[in-house]
N, C-alpha and C positions, 0 to 999 in steps of 0.2 A: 294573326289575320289569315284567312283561308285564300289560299293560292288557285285561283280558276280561269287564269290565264290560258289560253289555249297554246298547243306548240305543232304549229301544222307541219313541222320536221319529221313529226311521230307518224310514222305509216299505219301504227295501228293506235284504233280509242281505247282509253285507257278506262275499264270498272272498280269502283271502289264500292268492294260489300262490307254491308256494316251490319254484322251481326254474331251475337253472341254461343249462336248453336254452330258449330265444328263441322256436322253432317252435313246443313244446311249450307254454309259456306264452300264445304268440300263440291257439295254437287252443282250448286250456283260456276264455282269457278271452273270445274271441272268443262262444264255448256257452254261457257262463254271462251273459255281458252282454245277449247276446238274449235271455236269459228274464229280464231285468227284475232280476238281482244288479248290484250296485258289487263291482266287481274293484280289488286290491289283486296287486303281485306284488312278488317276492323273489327275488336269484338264491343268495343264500345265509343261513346262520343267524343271520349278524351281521343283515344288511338287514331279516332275516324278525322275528328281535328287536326291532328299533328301529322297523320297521310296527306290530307290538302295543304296544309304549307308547307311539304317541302317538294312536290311535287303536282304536275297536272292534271286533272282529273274531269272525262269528258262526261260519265255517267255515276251517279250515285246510287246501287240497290240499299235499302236502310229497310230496318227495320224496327218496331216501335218500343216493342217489350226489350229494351238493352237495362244493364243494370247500371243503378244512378242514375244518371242523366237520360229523361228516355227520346225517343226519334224526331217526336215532334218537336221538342227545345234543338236540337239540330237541325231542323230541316229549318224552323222559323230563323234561324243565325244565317243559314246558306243563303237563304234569298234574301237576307239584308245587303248581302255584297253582291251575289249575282244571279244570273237566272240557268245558271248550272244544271241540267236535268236530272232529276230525280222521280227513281220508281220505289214507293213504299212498298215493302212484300211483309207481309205480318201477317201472325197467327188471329189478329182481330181483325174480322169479318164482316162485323156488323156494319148497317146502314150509314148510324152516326159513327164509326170510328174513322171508312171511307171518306166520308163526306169532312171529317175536322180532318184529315190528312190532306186534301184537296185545301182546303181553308187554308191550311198553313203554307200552300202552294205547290206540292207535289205535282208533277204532271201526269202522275196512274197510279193505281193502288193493287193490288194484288194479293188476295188472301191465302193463305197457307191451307192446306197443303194445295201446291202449285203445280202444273204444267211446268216443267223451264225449256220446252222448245216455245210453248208459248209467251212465255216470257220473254225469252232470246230474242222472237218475233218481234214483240211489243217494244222490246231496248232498240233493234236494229230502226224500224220504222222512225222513233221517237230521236234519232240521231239523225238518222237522213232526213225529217224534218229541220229539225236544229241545223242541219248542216247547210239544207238550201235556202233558211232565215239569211244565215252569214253571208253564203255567198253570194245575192242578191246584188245589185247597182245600190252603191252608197248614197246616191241623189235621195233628198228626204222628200216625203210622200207623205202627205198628213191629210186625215180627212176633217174637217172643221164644222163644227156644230155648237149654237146659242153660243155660251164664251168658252169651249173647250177646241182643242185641234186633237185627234189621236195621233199618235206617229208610227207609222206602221214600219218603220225601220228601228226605231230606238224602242216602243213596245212600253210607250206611256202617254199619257195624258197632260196635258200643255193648258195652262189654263192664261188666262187673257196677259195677267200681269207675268207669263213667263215659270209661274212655280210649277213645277215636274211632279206629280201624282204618278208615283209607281204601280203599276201592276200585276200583279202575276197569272201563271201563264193561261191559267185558266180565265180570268176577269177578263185578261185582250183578248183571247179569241172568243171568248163571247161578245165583246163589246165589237169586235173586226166584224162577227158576221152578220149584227144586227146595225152598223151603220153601211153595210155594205148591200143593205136591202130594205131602204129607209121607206116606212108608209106602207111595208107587209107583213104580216100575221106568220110569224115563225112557228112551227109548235115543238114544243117541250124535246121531243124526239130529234127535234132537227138541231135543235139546240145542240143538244147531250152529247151529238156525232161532233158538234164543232169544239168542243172541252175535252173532250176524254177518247183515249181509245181503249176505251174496254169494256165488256161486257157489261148489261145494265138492262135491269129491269121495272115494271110501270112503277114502282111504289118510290123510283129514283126521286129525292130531291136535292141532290145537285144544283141542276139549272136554277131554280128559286132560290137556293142558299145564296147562289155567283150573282145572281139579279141586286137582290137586295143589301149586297156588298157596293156594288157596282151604283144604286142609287144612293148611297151615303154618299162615296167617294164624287159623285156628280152633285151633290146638291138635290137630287131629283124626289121631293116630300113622297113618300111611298103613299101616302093619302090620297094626294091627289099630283100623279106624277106629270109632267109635261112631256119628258122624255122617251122613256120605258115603259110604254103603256101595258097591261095584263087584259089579254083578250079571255075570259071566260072562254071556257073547254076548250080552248086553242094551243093557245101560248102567250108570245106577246111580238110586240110591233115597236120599232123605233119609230116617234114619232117627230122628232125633230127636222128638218131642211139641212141636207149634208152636201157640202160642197168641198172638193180637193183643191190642193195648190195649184 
């Protein structure tokens, strides 16, 4: 079982690269060990596994192309236990490879050949986000809508009779920022900034792939939704009555 415990003992966050190029590892850890992280590496899923249980691991770089087992049957394992962050950096570029690494719940994606100050950027932010989730007031905070409540401390979906509809991290901050602005016309753009930090351009569809996730897991008939309305050339608008505890 993958150990993602946190150990706030450790003064510094710990990265575990998972990937099978040498060079690319060398230079990943090389950027990240001069700004003061403990580097962990992995050339494959089996290694990158048996890294997380025996040790804590605050960030995951992964990469897709590993041999055997490839990134995405890892990354879909990590988020079964927890919401561990992880930045996919791979040689696959494309639209759909992006967008099915996001699906599998990634928090960024990152194509090869890479920037790694900007990468390093994108890790650091992406933790001191994560960091000030945790540290937050543990009082639960749920915003309640038709028979759903989100819970904006635990980062799931609560439905009447109590069953927990997990998330990931992309589906909650989309669903955070469209009940947190219930009965206005989001557009696509605005969206994209609340999912992802990373560059992205008009042909993105992300936000529609996370939409139409988001209205299974809700019940909401993409036909004719109640919820999640899709405003033509806009975006879309939550339309539901949202009221907090």
């Amino acid at each position: 079982m993958i150990n993602t415990d946190p150990q706030p003992q450790l003064p510094n966050n710990r990265v575990l690269i998972v990937d099978d190029d040498p060079v690319t590892c060398a230079t990943l850890a090389g950027y990240f060990e001069q700004d003061g992280y403990v580097v962990a590496e992995a050339g494959d899923a089996a290694q990158a596994r048996d890294t997380m249980a025996r040790q804590s691991v605050d960030l995951v770089l992964l990469d897709v192309g590993l041999p055997g087992e490839d990134g995405y049957s890892l990354m879909r394992e990590i988020r079964q236990h927890s919401q561990l962050p992880v930045i996919f950096v791979s040689g696959r570029a494309e639209d759909v490879d992006r967008i099915l690494g996001l699906e599998f719940g990634a928090d960024d994606y990152i194509g090869k050949p890479f920037n790694a100050r900007e990468l390093l950027v994108r890790a650091r932010n992406l933790l001191r986000r994560v960091k000030g989730q945790t540290d937050k007031d543990e009082k639960p905070i749920r915003r309640n809508f038709v028979d759903w409540s989100l819970d904006l401390h635990q980062r799931c979906l609560l439905a009447t009779d109590g069953q927990r509809i997990n998330l990931t991290r992309g589906e909650f901050n989309l669903l955070e920022a469209l009940t947190a602005r219930p009965g206005r016309a989001l557009s696509r753009d605005a969206l994209l900034d609340h999912v992802s930090n990373r560059d992205w351009h008009p042909s993105d569809r992300t936000v529609d792939v996370l939409i139409g996730r988001l209205r299974r897991k809700l019940g909401d008939d993409p036909r004719a939704p109640r919820m999640i309305i899709t405003m033509q050339g806009v975006g879309y608008l939550f339309a539901a009555k949202v009221h907090g505890d």
